[in-house]
C-alpha positions as CSV (number, residue, x, y, z in Angstrom):
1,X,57.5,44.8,35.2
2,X,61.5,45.1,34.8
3,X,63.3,48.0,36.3
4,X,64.0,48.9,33.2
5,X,60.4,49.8,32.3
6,X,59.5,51.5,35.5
7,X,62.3,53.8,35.2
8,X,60.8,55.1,32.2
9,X,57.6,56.3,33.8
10,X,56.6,59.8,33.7
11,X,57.3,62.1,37.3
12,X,53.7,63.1,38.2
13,X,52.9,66.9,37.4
14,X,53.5,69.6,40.1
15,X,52.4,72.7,39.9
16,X,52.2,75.9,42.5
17,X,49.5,75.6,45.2
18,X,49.3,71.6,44.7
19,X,49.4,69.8,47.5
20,X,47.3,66.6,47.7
21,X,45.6,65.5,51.0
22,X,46.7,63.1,53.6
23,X,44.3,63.0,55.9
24,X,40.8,61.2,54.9
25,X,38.3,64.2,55.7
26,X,40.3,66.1,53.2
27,X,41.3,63.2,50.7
28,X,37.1,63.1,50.5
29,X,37.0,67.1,49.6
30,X,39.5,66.6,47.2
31,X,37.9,63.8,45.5
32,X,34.2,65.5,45.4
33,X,35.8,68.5,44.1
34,X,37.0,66.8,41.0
35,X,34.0,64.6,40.4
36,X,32.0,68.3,41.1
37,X,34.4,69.3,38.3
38,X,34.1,66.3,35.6
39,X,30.3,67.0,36.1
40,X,30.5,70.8,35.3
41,X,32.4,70.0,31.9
42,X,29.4,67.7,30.8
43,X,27.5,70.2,31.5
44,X,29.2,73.8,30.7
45,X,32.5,72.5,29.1
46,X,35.8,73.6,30.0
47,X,35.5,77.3,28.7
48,X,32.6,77.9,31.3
49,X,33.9,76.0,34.4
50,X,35.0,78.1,36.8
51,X,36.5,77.6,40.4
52,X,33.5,79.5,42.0
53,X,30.8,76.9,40.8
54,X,33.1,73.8,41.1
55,X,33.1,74.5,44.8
56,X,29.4,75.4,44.7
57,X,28.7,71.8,43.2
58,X,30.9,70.2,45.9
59,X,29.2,71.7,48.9
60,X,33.1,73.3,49.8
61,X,33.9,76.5,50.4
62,X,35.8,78.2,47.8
63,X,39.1,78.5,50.1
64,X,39.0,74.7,50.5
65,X,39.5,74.4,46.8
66,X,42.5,76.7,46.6
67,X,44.0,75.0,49.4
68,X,44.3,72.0,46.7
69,X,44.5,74.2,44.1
70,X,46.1,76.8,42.9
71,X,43.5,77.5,40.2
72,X,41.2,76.5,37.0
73,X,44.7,74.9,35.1
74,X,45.1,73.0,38.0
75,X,42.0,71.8,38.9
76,X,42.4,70.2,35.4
77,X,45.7,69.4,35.5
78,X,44.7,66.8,38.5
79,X,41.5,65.7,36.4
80,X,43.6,65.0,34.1
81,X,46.3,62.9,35.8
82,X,43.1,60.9,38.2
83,X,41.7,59.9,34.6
84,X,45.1,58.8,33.2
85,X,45.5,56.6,36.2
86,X,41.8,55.3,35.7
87,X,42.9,54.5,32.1
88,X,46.3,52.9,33.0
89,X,44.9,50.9,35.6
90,X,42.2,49.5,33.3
91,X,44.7,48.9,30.9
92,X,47.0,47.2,33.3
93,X,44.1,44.9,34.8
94,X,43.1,43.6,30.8
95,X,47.1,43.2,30.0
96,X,47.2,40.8,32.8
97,X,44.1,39.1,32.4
98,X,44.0,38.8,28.6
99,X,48.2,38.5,28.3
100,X,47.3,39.7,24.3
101,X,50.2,39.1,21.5
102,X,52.8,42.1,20.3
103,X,51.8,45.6,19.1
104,X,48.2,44.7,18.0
105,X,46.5,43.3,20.9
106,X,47.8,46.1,23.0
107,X,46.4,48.7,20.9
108,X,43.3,46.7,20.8
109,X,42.8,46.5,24.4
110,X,43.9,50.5,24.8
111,X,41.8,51.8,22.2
112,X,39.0,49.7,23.9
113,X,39.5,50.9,27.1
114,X,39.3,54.8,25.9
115,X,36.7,54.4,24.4
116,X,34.3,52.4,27.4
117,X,35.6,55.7,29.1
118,X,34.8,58.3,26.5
119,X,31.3,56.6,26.9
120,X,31.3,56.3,30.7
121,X,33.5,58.8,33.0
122,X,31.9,62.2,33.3
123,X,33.9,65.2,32.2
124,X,36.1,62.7,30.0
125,X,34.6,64.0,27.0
126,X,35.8,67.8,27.8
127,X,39.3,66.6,29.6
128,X,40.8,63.1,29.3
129,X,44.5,63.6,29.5
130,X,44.4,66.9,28.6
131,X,42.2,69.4,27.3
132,X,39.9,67.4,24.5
133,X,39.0,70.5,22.3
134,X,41.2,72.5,20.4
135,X,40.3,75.8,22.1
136,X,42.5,76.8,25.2
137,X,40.2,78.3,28.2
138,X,40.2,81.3,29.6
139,X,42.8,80.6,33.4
140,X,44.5,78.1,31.4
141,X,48.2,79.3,29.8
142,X,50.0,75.9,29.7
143,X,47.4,73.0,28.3
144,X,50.1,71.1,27.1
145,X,51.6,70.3,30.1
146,X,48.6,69.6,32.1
147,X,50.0,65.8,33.2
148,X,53.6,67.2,33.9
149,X,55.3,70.7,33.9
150,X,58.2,69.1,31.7
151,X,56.8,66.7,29.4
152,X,53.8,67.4,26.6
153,X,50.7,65.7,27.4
154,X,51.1,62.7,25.0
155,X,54.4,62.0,25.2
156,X,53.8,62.0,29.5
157,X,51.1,59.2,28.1
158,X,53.2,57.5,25.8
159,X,55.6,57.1,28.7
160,X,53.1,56.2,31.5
161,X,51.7,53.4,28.6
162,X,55.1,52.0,27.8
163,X,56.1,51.1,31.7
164,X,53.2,48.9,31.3
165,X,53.3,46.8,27.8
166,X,57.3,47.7,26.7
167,X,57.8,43.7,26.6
168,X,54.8,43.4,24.1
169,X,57.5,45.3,21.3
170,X,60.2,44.0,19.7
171,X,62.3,47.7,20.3
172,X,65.7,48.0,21.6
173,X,65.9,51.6,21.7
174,X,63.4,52.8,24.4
175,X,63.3,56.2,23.1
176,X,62.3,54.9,19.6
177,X,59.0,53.0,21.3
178,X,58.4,56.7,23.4
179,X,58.4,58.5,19.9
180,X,56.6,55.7,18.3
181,X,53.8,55.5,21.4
182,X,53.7,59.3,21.0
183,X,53.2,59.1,17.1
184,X,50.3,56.4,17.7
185,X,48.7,58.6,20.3
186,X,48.5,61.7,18.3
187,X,47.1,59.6,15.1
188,X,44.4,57.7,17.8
189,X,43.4,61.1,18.8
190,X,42.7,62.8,15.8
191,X,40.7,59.6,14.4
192,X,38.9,59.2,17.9
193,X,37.7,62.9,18.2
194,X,36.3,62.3,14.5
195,X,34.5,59.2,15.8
196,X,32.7,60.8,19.0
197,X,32.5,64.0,17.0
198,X,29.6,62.4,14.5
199,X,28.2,60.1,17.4
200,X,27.8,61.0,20.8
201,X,28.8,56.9,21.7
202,X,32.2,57.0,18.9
203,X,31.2,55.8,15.4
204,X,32.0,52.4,15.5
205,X,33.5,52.3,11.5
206,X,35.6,55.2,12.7
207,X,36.9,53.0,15.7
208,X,37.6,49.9,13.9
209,X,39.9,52.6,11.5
210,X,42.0,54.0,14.7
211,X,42.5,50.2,15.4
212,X,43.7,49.3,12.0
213,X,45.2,52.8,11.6
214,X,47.9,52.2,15.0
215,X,48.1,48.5,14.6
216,X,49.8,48.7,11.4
217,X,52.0,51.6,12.8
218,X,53.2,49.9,15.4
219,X,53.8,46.9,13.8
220,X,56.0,48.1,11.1
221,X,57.8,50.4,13.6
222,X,58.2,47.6,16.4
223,X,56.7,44.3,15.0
224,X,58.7,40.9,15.2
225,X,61.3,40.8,12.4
């Protein structure tokens, strides 16, 4: 990865009471209290969940949660940025095992890979990046900017996605590939909710049309010439 790329990586979100543990006890906490809170959306979704029961579920008392943080928005905020890093990882590990070719295996391997975690990660269905339905909960002002105060949600994605397969498109202007990626994303999502919307495992027809949909995007936008 140049240093070109990595300087176009989005700042990780910070928000008021924040403050992620060093030490292992509390590094454990902090991680049961978000898989207490990806469980809880499966089960109540995201306008239900509140602070009081996430700690409940992770055996913590409730000022051990606010000491990490500050409230509900927050508490998704970093369920959100621990399942983008899930998902970049993943996407990382098949970019370097697979090496695919230009704007159409990427999207392949990155529509792939959200959807084996649609199907698999609890709570991704309720909050994968950001808030999955269109309905804002109650503690939550900001659920735009749940990955990072300054940036919207996708385009903090489309960022995070090109520092990892920018060489994969023929673009010169990296702003034009962060609008592009943010385009692509938006289109993905809207097809994607429709496909898990009419089966609980994502309609395969439905996938196969996100594919097609953001390959040809991407390849007119940033194709060879």
């Amino acid at each position: 990865m140049s240093a070109d790329t990595r300087s176009h990586q989005a700042p990780e979100r910070t928000g008021p009471g924040r403050r992620r543990p060093v030490q292992q006890r509390s590094q454990e906490r902090y991680g049961r209290i978000l898989d207490a809170c990806a469980g809880l959306l499966d089960e109540v979704g995201a306008g239900a969940l509140t602070t009081k029961e996430v700690a409940h579920r992770a055996q913590v008392p409730i000022g051990t949660l606010y000491q990490f943080f500050a409230g509900k928005e927050d508490l998704l905020a970093a369920l959100a940025g621990r399942n983008l890093d899930l998902y970049l990882g993943r996407v990382e590990h098949r970019l370097l095992a697979e090496s695919p070719a230009g704007p159409a295996g990427f999207t392949d391997l990155a529509v792939d890979e959200f959807v084996v975690m649609k199907r698999t990660v609890p709570g991704f269905g309720q909050v994968d990046f950001g808030l999955a339905d269109a309905a804002v909960p109650a503690g939550v002002r900001d659920d735009q900017h749940l990955l990072d105060t300054e940036l919207d949600n996708n385009t903090a994605v489309a960022l995070r996605l090109q520092a990892l397969g920018a060489e994969l498109f023929a673009a010169a202007d990296p702003a034009a590939l962060t609008l592009g990626l943010r385009v692509a994303l938006e289109a993905a999502d809207a097809v994607l909710k429709l496909a898990f919307r009419s089966d609980p495992e994502g309609d395969p027809a439905l996938i196969a049309e996100c594919k097609q949909l953001v390959r040809c995007y991407l390849a007119a936008q940033f194709g060879p010439r």
